[in-house]
C-alpha positions in Angstrom: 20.0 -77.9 99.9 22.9 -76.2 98.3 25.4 -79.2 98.0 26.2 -82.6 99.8 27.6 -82.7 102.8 31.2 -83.8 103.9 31.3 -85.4 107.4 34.8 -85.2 108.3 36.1 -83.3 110.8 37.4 -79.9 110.1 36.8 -76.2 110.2 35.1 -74.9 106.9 31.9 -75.8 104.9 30.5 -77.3 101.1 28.1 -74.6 100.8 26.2 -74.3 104.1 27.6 -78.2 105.1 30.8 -79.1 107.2 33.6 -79.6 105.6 36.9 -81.0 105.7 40.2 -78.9 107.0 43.8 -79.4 106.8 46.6 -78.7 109.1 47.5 -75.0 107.6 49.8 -72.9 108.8 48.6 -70.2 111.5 51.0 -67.1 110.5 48.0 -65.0 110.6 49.6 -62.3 111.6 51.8 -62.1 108.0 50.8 -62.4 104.5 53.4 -62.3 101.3 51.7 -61.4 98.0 52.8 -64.6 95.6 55.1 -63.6 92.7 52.2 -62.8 89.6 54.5 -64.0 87.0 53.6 -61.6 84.5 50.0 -62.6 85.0 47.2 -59.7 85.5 46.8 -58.0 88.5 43.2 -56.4 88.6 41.5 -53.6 90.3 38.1 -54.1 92.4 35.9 -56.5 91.3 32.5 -54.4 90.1 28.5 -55.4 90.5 28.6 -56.3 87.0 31.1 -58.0 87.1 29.8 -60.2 89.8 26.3 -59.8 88.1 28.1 -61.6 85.2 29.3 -64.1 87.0 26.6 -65.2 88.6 23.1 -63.6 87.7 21.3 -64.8 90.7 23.8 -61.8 92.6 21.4 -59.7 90.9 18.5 -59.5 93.4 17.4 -60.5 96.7 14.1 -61.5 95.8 12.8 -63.8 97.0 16.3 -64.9 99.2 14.9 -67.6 101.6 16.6 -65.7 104.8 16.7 -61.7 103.2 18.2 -60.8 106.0 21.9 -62.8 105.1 21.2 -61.8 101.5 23.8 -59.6 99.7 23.2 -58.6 96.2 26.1 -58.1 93.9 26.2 -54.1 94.8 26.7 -55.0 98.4 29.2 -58.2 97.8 31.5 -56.0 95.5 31.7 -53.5 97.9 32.4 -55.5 100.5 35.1 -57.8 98.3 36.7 -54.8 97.0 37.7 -54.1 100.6 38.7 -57.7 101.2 41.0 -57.6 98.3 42.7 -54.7 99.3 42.9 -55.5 103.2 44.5 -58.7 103.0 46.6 -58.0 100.0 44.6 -60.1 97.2 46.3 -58.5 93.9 46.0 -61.0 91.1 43.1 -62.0 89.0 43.2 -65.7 90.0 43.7 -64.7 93.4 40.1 -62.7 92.8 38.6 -65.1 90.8 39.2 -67.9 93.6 38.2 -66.2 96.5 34.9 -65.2 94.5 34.4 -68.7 93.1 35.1 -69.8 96.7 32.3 -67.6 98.0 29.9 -68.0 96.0 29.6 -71.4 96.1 29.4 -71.3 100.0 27.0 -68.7 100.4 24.6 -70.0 97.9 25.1 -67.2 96.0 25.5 -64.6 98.7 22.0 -65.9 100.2 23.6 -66.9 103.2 26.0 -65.8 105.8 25.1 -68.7 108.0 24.2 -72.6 108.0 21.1 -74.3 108.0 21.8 -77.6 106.8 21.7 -79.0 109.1 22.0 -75.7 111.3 25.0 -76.1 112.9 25.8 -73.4 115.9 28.5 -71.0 115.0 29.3 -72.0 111.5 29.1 -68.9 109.0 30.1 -65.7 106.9 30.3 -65.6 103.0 32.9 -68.4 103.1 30.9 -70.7 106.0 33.7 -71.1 108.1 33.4 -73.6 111.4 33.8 -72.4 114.6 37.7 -73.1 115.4 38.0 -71.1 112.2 35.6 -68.3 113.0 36.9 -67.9 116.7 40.2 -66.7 114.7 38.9 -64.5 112.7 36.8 -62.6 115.0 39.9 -62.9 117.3 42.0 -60.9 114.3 38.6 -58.1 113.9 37.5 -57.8 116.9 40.0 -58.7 119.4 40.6 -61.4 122.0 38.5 -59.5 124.4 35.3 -59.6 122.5 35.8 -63.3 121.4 36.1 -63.9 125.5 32.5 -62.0 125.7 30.9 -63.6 123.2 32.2 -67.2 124.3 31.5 -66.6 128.0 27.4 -67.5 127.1 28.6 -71.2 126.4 27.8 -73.8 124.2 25.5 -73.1 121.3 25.3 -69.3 122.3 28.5 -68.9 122.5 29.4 -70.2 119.3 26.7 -68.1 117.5 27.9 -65.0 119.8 30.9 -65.4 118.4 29.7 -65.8 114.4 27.6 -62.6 115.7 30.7 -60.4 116.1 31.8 -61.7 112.6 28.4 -61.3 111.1 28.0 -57.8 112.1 28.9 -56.0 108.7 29.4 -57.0 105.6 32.8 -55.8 105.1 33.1 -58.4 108.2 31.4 -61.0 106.5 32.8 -61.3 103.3 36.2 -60.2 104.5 36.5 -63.5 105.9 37.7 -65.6 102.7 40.4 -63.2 102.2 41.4 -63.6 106.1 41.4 -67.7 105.8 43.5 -67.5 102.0 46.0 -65.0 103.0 46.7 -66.4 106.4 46.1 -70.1 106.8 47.5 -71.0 102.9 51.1 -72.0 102.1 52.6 -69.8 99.6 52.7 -72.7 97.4 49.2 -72.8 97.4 48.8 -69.0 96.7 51.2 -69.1 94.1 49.5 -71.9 92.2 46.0 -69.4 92.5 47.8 -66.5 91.2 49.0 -68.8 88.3 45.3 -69.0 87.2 45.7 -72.5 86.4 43.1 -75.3 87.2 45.7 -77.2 89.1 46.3 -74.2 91.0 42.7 -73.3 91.9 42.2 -77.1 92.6 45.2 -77.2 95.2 43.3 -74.3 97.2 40.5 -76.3 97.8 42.1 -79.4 99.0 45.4 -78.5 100.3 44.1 -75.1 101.9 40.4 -75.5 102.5 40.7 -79.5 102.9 37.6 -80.1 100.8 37.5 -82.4 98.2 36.8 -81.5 94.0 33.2 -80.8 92.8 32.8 -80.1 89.4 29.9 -77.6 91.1 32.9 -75.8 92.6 34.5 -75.0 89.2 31.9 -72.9 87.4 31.9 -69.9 89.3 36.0 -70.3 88.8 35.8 -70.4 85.4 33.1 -67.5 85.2 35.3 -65.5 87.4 38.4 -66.0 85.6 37.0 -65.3 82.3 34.8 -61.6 83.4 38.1 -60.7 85.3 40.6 -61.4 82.5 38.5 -59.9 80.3 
C-alpha cells in the first residue's frame, strides 16, 4: 500500500487512496503565472534530475502493473511538456508539482488506483472522477467525455480515466492542469516562493489533503536538484 487512506469526500488521492478536496476555483479556462520574486525560474526538468530525486524512477523492473509504469526518461518528457503547457515557470512551481506526483503515483508505478480500486480514479496525480471528467473535458473535448460516460456507472468512469490515460503527455499533464486551474493565486504564489509554508498551503488549501511528513521528501529532493 502506498500510503493511508483519507475517507472524506473529495476529488483527488494520498497516493493511490481518496482524498480530500476543497472548493477551488474553476477558471480553468485562465492561468496567471505568480510573480517569481527574484526566485529561479528553471528550464525542463531532466531524467537525471528526476533519477536524483527519486532513484526508484530509474527502472521499471519489476513495476507491479508495467503497463502504468513510467521511468524517469518517459516522466521528464512528459513533465517538460506539462511545464510549458500550463505555464509552470518557477523552480518551486516544478519542484511541487513533481513532489506532488511522485508521491501519488508511487513513484510513477501507477497511473491508476488499486487500493481499494476505485473506478475512474487516476493519472500521475490520482485525480477522482469529478476531477478527471474536467480534465478530459479540457483534452479531449466535451464530446468525447459524453462518449465515454454514455457506458454508465463503473465503465463510464474508467472510459473516461481511458481518454486521460491514453498518453503520457496526457497523463502526467494532469497535475499541471489541476495547479494552474483549480489553485488561487495565493496559493501559487506561496509555491513559487519555495517556502515550506507555501508548498504546505498547496496541499491543503488546493488539493484538500492533509500534511504527511511522507509528502515532504520528494519536495525537499526536488527543491534542492532543481536549485542546484
Amino acid at each position: 500500500m502506498l500510503c493511508k487512506t483519507v475517507l472524506l469526500a473529495g476529488a483527488l488521492a494520498l497516493g493511490a487512496f481518496a482524498a480530500p478536496i476543497p472548493n477551488c476555483p474553476e477558471n480553468e479556462n485562465s492561468y496567471t503565472a505568480p510573480s517569481t520574486d527574484n526566485k529561479s525560474t528553471t528550464g525542463s526538468i531532466t531524467a537525471a534530475q528526476l533519477t536524483q530525486i527519486a532513484p526508484e524512477t530509474a527502472s521499471c523492473s519489476g513495476a507491479p502493473f508495467p503497463e502504468e509504469c513510467a521511468d524517469a526518461t518517459t516522466a521528464a518528457t512528459a513533465l517538460s511538456k506539462s511545464f510549458d503547457t500550463y505555464g509552470i515557470k518557477t523552480a518551486g512551481e516544478k519542484a511541487a508539482l513533481i513532489a506532488y506526483t511522485l508521491f501519488e503515483s508511487g513513484n510513477y508505478k501507477y497511473s491508476k488506483n488499486h487500493f481499494p480500486g476505485r473506478p475512474g480514479q487516476g493519472t500521475r496525480m490520482m485525480a477522482m472522477p469529478p476531477f478527471i471528467a474536467k480534465y478530459a473535458t479540457a483534452v479531449a473535448g466535451a464530446d468525447a467525455v459524453a462518449t465515454a460516460s454514455a457506458a454508465g456507472g463503473d465503465a463510464g468512469l474508467n472510459a473516461v480515466l481511458a481518454l486521460v490515460n491514453s498518453d503520457d503527455e496526457k497523463s502526467f499533464g494532469s497535475a499541471a492542469w489541476f495547479y494552474s486551474t483549480q489553485c488561487t493565486e495565493d496559493v501559487k504564489a506561496g509555491v513559487a516562493a519555495e517556502t515550506v509554508e507555501g508548498w504546505h498551503n498547496f496541499l491543503t488549501a488546493c488539493v484538500g489533503t492533509t500534511l504527511d511528513e511522507a509528502r515532504d521528501t520528494p519536495w525537499v529532493a526536488a527543491k534542492a536538484v532543481i536549485l542546484a
